[in-house]
C-alpha positions as a Python dict, from the first residue, in 0.01 Angstrom:
ca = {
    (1, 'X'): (0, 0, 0),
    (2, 'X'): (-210, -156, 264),
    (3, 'X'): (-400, -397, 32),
    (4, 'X'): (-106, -536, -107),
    (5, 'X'): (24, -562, 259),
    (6, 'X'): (-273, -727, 342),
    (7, 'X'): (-254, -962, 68),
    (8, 'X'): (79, -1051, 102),
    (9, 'X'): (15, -1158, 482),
    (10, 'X'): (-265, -1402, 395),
    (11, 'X'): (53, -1629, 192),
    (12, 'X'): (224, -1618, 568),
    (13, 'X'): (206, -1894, 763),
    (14, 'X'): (40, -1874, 1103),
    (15, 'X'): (227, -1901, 1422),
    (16, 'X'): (87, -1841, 1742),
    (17, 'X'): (268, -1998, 2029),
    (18, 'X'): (643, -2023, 1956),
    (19, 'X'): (612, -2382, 2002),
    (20, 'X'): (229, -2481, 1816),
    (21, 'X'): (190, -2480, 1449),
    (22, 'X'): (-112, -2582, 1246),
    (23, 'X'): (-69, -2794, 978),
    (24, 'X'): (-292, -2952, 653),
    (25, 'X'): (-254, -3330, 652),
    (26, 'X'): (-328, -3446, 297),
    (27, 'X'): (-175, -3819, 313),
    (28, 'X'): (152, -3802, 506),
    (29, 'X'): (223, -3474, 360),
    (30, 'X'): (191, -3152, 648),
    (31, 'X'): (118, -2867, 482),
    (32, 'X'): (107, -2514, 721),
    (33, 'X'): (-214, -2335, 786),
    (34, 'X'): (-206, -2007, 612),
    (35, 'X'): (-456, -1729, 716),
    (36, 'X'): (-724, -1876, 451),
    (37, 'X'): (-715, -2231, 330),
    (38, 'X'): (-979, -2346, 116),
    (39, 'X'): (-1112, -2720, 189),
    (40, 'X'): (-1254, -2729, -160),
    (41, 'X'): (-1619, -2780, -313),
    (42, 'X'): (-1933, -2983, -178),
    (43, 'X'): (-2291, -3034, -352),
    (44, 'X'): (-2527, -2949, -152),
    (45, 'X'): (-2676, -3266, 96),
    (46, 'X'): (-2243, -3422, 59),
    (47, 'X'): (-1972, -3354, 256),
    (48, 'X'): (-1625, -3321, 237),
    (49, 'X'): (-1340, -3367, 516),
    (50, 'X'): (-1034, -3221, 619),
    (51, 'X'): (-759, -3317, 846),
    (52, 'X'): (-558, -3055, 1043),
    (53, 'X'): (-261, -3145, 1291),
    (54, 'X'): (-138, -2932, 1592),
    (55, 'X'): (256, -3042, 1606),
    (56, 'X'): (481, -2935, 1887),
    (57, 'X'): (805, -2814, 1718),
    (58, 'X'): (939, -2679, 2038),
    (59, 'X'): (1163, -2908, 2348),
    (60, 'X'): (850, -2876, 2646),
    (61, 'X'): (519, -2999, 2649),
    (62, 'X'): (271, -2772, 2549),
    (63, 'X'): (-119, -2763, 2592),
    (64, 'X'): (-402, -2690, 2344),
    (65, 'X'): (-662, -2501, 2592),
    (66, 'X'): (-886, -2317, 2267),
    (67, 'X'): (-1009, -2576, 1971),
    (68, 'X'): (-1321, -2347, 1840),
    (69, 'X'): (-1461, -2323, 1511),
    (70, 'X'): (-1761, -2062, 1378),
    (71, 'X'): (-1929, -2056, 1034),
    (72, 'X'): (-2247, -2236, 885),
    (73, 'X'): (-2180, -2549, 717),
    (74, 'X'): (-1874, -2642, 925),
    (75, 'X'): (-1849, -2908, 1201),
    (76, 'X'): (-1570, -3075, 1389),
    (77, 'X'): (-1609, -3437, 1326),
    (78, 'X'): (-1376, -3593, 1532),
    (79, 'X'): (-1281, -3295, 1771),
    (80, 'X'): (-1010, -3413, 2093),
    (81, 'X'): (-1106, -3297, 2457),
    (82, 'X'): (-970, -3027, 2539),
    (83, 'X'): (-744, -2933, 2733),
    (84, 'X'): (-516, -3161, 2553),
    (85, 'X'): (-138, -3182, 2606),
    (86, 'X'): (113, -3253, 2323),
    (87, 'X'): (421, -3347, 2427),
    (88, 'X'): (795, -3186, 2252),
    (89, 'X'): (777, -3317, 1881),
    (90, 'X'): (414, -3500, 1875),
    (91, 'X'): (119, -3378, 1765),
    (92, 'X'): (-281, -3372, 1797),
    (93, 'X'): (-509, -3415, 1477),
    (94, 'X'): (-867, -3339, 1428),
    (95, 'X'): (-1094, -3308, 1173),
    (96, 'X'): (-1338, -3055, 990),
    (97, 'X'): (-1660, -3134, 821),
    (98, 'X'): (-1810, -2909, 514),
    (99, 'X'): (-2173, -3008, 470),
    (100, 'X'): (-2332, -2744, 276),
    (101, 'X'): (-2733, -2676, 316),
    (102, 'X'): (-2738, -2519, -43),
    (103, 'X'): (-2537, -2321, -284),
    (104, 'X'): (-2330, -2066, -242),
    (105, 'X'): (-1985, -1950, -61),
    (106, 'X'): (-1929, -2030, 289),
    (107, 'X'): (-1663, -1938, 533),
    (108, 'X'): (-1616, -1997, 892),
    (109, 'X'): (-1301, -1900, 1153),
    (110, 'X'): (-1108, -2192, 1320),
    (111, 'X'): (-918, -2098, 1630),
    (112, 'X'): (-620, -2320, 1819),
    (113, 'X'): (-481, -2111, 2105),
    (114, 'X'): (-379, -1770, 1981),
    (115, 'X'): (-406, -1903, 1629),
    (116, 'X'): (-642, -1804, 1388),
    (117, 'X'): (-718, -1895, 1015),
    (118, 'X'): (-1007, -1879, 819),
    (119, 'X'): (-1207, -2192, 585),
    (120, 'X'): (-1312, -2120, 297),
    (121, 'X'): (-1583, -2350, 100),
    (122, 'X'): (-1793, -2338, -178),
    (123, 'X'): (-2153, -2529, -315),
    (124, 'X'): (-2241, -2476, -661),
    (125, 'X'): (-2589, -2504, -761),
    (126, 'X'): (-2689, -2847, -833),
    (127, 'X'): (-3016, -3044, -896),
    (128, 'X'): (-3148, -3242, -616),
    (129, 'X'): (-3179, -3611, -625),
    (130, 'X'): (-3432, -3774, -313),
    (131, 'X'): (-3565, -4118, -376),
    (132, 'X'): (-3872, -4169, -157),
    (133, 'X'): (-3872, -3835, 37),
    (134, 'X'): (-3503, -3880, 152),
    (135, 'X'): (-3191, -3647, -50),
    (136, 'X'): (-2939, -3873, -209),
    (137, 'X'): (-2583, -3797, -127),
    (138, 'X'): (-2262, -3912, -287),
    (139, 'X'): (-2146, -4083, 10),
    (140, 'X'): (-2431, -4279, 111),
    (141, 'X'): (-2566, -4563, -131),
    (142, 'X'): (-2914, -4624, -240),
    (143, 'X'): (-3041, -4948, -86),
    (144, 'X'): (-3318, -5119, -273),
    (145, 'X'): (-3302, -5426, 19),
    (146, 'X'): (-3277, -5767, -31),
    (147, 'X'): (-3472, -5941, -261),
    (148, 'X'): (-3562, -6299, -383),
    (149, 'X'): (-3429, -6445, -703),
    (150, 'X'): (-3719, -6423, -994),
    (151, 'X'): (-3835, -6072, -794),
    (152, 'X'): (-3760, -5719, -864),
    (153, 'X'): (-3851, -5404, -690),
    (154, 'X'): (-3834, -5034, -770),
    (155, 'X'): (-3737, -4758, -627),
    (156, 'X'): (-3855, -4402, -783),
    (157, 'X'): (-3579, -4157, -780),
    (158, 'X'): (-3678, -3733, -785),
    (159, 'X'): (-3448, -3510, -974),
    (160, 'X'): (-3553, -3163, -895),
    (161, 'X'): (-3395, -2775, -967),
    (162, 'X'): (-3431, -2648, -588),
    (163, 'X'): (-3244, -2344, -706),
    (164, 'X'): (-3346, -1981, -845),
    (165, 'X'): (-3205, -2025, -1153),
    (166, 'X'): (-3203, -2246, -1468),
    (167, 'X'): (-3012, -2611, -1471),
    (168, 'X'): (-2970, -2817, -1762),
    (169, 'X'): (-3049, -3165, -1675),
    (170, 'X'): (-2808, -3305, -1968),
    (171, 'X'): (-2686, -3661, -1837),
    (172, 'X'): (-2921, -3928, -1664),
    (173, 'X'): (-2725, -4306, -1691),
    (174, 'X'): (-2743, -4594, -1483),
    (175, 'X'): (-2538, -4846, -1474),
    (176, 'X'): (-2450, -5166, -1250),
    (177, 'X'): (-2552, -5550, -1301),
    (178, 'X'): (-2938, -5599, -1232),
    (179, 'X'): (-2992, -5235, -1247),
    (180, 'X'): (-3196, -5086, -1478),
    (181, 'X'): (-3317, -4770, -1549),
    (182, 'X'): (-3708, -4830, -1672),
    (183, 'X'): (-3832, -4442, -1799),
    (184, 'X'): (-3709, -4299, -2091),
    (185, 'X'): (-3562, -3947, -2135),
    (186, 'X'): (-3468, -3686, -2388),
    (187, 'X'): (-3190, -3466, -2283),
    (188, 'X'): (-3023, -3233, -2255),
    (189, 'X'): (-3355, -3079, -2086),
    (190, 'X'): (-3389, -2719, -1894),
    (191, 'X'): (-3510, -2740, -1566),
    (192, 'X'): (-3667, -2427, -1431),
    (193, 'X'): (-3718, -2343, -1048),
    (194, 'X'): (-3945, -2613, -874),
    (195, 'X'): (-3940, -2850, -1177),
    (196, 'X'): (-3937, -3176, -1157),
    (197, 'X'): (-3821, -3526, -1311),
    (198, 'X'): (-3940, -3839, -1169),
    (199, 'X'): (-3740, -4138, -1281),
    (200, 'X'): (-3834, -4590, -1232),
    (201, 'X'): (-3554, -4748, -1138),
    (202, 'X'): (-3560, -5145, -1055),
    (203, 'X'): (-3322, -5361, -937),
    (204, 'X'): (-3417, -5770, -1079),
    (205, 'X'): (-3101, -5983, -959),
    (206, 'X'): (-3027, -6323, -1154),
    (207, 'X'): (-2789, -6479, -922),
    (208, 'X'): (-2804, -6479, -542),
    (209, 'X'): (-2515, -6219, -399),
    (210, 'X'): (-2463, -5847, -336),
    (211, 'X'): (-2441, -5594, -576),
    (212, 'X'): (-2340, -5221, -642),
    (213, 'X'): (-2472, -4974, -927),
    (214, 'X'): (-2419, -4671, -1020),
    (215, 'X'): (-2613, -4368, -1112),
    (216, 'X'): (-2497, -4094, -1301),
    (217, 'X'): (-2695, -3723, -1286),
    (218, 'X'): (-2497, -3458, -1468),
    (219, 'X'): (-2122, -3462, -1299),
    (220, 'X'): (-2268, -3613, -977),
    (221, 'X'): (-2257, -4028, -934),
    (222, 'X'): (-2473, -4158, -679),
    (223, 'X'): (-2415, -4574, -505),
    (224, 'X'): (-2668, -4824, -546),
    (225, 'X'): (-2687, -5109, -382),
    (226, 'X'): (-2921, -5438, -334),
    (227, 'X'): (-2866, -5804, -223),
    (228, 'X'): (-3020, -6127, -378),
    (229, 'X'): (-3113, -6469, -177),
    (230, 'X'): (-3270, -6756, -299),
    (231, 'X'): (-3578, -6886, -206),
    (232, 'X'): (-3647, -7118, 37),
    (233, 'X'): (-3581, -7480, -133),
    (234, 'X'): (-3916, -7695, -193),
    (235, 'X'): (-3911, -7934, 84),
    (236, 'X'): (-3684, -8244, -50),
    (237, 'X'): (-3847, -8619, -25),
    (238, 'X'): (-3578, -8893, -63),
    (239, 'X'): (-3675, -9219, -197),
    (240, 'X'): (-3581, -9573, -250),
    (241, 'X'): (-3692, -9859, -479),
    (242, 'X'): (-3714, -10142, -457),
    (243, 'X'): (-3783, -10156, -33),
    (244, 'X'): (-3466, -10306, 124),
    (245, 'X'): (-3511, -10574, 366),
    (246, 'X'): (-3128, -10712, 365),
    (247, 'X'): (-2797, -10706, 283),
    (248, 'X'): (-2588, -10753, -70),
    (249, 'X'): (-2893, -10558, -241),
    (250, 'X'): (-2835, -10217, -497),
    (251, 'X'): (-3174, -10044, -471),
    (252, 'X'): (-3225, -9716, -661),
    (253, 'X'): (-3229, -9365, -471),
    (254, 'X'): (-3510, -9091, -615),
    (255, 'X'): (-3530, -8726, -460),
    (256, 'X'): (-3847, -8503, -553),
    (257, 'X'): (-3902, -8157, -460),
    (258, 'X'): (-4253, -8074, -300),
    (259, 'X'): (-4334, -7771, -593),
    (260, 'X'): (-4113, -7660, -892),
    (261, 'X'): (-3795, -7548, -833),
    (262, 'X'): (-3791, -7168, -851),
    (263, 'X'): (-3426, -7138, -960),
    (264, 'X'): (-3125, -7399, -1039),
    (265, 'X'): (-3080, -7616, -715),
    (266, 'X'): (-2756, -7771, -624),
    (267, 'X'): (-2709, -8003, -336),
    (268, 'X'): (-2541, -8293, -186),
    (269, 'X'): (-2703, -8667, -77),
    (270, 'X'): (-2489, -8843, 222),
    (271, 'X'): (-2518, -9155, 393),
    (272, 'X'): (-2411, -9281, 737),
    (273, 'X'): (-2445, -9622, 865),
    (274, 'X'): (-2444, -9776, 1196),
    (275, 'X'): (-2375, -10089, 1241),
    (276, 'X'): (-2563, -10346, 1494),
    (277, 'X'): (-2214, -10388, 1650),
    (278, 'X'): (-1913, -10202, 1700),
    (279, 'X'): (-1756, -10279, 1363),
    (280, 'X'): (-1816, -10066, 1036),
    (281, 'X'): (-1911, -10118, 633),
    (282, 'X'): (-1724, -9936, 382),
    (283, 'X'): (-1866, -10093, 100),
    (284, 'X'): (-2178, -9910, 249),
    (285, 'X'): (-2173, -9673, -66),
    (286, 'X'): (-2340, -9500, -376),
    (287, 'X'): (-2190, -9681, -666),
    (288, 'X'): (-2225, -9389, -927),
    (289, 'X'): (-1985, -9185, -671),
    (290, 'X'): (-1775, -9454, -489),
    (291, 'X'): (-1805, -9281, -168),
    (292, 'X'): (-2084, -9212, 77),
    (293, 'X'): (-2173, -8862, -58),
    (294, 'X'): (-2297, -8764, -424),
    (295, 'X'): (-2385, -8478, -589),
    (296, 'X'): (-2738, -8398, -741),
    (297, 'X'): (-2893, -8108, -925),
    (298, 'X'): (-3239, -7976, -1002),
    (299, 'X'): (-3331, -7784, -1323),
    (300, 'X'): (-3549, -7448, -1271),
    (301, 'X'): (-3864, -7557, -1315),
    (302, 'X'): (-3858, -7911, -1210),
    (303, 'X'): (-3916, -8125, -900),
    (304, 'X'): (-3689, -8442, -985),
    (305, 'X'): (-3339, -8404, -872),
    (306, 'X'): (-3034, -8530, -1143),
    (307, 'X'): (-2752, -8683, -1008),
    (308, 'X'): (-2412, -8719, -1208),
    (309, 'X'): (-2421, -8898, -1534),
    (310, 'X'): (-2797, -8728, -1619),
    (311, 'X'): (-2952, -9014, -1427),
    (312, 'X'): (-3294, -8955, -1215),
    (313, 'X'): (-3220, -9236, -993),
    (314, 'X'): (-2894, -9346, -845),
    (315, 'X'): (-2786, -9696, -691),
    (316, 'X'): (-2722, -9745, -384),
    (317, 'X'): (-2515, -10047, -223),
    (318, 'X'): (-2627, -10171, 70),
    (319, 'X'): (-2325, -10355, 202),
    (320, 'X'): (-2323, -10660, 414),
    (321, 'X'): (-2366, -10553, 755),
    (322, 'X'): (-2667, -10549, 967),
    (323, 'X'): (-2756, -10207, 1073),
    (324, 'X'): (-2946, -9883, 1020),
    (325, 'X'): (-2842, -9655, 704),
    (326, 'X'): (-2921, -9359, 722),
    (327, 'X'): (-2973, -9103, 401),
    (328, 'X'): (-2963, -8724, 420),
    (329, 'X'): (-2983, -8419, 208),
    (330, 'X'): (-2749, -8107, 339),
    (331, 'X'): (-2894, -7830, 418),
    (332, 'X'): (-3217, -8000, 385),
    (333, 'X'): (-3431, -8148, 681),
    (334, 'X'): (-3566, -8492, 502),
    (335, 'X'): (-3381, -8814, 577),
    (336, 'X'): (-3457, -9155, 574),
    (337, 'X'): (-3349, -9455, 747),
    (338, 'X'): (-3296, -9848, 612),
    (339, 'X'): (-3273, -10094, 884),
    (340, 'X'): (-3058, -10379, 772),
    (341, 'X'): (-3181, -10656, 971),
    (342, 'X'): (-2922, -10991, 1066),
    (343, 'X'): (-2947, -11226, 867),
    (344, 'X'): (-2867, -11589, 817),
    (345, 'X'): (-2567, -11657, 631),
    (346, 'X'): (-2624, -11557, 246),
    (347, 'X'): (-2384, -11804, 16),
    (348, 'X'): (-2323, -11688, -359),
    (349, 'X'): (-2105, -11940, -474),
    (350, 'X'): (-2021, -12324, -398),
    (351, 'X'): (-1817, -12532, -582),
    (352, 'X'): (-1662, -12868, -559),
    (353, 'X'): (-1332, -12975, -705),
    (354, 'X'): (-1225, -13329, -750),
    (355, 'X'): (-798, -13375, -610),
    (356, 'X'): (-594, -13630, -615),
    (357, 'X'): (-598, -13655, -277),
    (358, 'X'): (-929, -13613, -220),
    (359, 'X'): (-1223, -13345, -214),
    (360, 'X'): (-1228, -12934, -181),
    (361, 'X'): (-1477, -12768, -124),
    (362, 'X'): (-1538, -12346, -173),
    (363, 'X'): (-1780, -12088, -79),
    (364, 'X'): (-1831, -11744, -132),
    (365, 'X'): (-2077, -11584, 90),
    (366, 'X'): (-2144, -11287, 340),
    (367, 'X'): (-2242, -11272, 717),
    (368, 'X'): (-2381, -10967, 827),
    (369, 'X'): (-2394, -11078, 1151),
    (370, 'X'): (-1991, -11153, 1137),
    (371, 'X'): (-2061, -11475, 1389),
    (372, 'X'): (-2027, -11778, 1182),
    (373, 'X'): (-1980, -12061, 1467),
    (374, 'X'): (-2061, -12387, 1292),
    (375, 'X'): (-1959, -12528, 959),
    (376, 'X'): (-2159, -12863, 874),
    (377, 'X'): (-2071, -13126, 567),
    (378, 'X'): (-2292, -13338, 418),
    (379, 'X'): (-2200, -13562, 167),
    (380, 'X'): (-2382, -13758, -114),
    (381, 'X'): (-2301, -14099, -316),
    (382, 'X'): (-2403, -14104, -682),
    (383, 'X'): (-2770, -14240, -601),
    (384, 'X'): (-2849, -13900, -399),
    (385, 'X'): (-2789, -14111, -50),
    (386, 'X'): (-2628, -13913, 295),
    (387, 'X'): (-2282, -14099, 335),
    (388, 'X'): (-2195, -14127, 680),
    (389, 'X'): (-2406, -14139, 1017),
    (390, 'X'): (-2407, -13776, 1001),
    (391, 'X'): (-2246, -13420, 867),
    (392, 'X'): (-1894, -13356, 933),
    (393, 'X'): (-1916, -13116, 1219),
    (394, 'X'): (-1660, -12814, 1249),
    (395, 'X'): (-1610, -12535, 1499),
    (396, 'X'): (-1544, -12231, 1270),
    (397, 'X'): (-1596, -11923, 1537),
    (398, 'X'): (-1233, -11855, 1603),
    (399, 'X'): (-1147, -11829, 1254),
    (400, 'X'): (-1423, -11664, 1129),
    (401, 'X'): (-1417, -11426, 1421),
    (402, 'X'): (-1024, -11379, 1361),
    (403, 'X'): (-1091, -11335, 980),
    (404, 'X'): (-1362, -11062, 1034),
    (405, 'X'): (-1115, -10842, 1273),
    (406, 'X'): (-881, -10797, 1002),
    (407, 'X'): (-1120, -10761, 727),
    (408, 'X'): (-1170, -10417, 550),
    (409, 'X'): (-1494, -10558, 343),
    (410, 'X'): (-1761, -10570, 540),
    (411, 'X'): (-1963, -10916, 584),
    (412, 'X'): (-1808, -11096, 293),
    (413, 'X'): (-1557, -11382, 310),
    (414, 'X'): (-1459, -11695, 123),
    (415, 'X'): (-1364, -11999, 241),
    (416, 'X'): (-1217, -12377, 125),
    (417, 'X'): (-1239, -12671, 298),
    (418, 'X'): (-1023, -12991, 180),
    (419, 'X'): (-1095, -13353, 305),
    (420, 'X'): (-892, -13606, 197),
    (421, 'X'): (-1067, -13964, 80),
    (422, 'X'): (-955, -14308, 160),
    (423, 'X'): (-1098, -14553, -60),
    (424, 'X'): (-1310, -14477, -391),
    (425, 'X'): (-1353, -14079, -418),
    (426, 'X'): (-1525, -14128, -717),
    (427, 'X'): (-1807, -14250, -486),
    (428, 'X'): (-1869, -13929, -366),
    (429, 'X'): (-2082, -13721, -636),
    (430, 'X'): (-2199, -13405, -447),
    (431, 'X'): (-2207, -13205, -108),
    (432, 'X'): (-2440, -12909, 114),
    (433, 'X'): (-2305, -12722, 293),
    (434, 'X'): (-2483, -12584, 642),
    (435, 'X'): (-2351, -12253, 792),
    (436, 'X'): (-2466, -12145, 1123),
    (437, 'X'): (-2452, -11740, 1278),
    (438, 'X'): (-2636, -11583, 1515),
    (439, 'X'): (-2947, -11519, 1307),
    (440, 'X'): (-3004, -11854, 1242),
    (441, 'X'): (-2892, -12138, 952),
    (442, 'X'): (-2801, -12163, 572),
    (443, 'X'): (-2778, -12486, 376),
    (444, 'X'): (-2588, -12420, 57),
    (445, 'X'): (-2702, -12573, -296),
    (446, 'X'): (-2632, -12909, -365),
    (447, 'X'): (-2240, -12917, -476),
    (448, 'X'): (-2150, -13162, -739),
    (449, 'X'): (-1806, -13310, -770),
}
């Protein structure tokens, strides 16, 4: 009669105060203390957790003044100060820690106020796992560090019976990418008392990035965990060919790594440019691209960079603005600088076209200066003789300096000059053409009509 009375008052919930109750939070569900409550199983080294609330069902405040627990293996971890005041319908929570020391059954009493229950917890004989000296748990990961790409290291994992008895040692697996387990086993194998396994484990990353693995002793999985980061790049040299020494020119752009590239290499080539004067260039460009940035790769094992299409070299355009360019690799600490110096006036085309009202004369050209001030015409009968005392003498400055202000291309321009002819045009046979900037004068081609 008395054990069954017994028995039947460990299913009873616990009440104390009138107004405290002690509950098991598993999620949002509240679950009432009983006299036992059992918080489950642990492996020896691990730990499990469990959260208890003290509500206040009652309509006054009420205070918590005893929060005491007492049995090996158990630990608040999280445990309020006390005394602690709940007010009508809130609560307090705390938690309780299980981290067993070995095998076996464990207990201990938890106390809040005048009520009592007991914990119950078990630890069932398990192998140990340590990896350098230090117990594995199933919480903590395994860290084998950061590493470079093309290295690996190793880390030797223990698996030993620290128990009295026998253990089967029947599953050993790892898994996880760049993980790999390097000593071979046959098992299922017994381990006796004090025996050991010694296992090689390496971790050899292929791409830079973190990574998790997994390894698997019997029921228990233990974290791994390693990082990868590339090696430092090869210091980057950027060159150009052929030397530029003005405007209107396409040289070729080369980058070489100091050593072999230890891995792929991506990476980006920019330019800037900044002009003698307050205006810009945005023909200032790499032509493969079309913009002032382009993309370049370098194969493991090589020095000389690729840029899109599969060429080694790319082409740069050097505008027609005088100024400093300026070419740099991101993330990388080479650069190198073009001065653009000014120029005279460069002229690509000039033509002559016979009207019937007289002459016209055009040019194509660029000023990288942007200052044309002074047009000047000479012209030429059919013998090769200057007509005239003199050229024809224009002031060009305020159209050429209006022309530049609303230009979007740089340096270049185009102009056309008409003169009408009294008399026999057919006289004339040719024309030069003298342009004057800043930087000096250009005398075009002859021009024949």
């Amino acid at each position: 009669m008395t054990t069954r009375l017994l028995a039947l008052l460990a299913c009873l919930p616990l009440i104390g105060a009138a107004q405290l109750r002690v509950f098991v939070v598993d999620g949002e569900a509240e679950r009432e203390l009983a006299a036992q409550f059992d918080m489950g199983r642990a492996d020896a080294g691990d730990s499990i957790e469990t959260r208890f609330r003290v509500r206040n069902s009652g309509g006054s405040a009420e205070t918590v003044r005893i929060l005491t627990l007492g049995g090996a293996g158990f630990s608040f971890s999280n445990r309020p100060s006390i005394p602690y005041i709940i007010a009508p319908g809130f609560f307090m929570d705390f938690r309780v820690k299980f981290q067993p020391s070995g095998s076996g059954s464990y207990s201990a009493s938890l106390t809040v106020n005048s009520i009592t229950g007991i914990l119950r917890a078990s630890s069932p004989p398990v192998l140990t796992v340590t990896s350098e000296g230090v117990a594995l748990t199933t919480s903590s990961p395994l860290d084998f560090g950061k590493v470079e790409l093309g290295s690996t290291t190793a880390r030797r994992i223990a698996i030993t019976n620290n128990t009295p008895g026998t253990i089967t040692l029947s599953t050993v697996a790892l898994s996880g990418e760049g993980f790999e387990l390097k000593t071979a086993l046959t098992l299922p194998r017994a381990l006796q008392p004090r025996t050991t396994v010694t296992l090689e484990t390496v971790f050899t990353p292929k791409v830079a990035g973190s990574f998790e693995g997994k390894l698997l002793v019997n029921d228990r999985l233990f974290r791994l965990k390693g990082a990868a980061a590339s090696p430092p790049v090869p210091r980057a040299t950027i060159s150009i060919s052929p030397a530029v020494t003005s405007s209107g020119k396409q040289p070729k752009v080369s980058i070489e790594l100091a050593s072999p590239a230890a891995f792929p290499v991506t990476g980006v080539l920019t330019l800037a440019f900044q002009a003698n004067g307050s205006h810009s260039d945005p023909t200032i460009l790499f032509v493969r691209s079309g913009s002032k940035s382009i993309g370049f790769t370098v194969a493991q094992g090589e020095t000389r960079a690729t840029f899109s299409g599969g060429e080694t070299e790319t082409a740069l355009q050097t505008g027609t603005t005088a100024g400093t360019i300026t070419l740099r690799i991101v993330s990388n600490s080479d650069t190198l600088s073009i001065a653009i110096p000014a120029t005279p006036v460069v002229v690509d085309m000039a033509r002559g076209t016979r009207t019937s009202s007289g002459l016209d004369i055009e040019l194509t050209g660029f000023d990288n200066t942007r200052s044309v001030s002074q047009l000047r015409f000479q012209f030429f009968d059919r013998n090769g003789r200057a007509i005239g005392s003199g050229p024809v003498s224009v002031d060009a400055g305020a159209n050429f300096r209006s022309f530049f202000e609303a230009s979007a291309l740089g340096g270049l321009f185009s102009l056309r000059a008409s003169f009408p002819v009294s008399g026999d045009a057919s006289q004339i046979a040719g024309a030069e053409v003298e342009l004057v900037n800043s930087a000096g004068s250009t005398r075009s081609q002859r021009i024949q009509f």
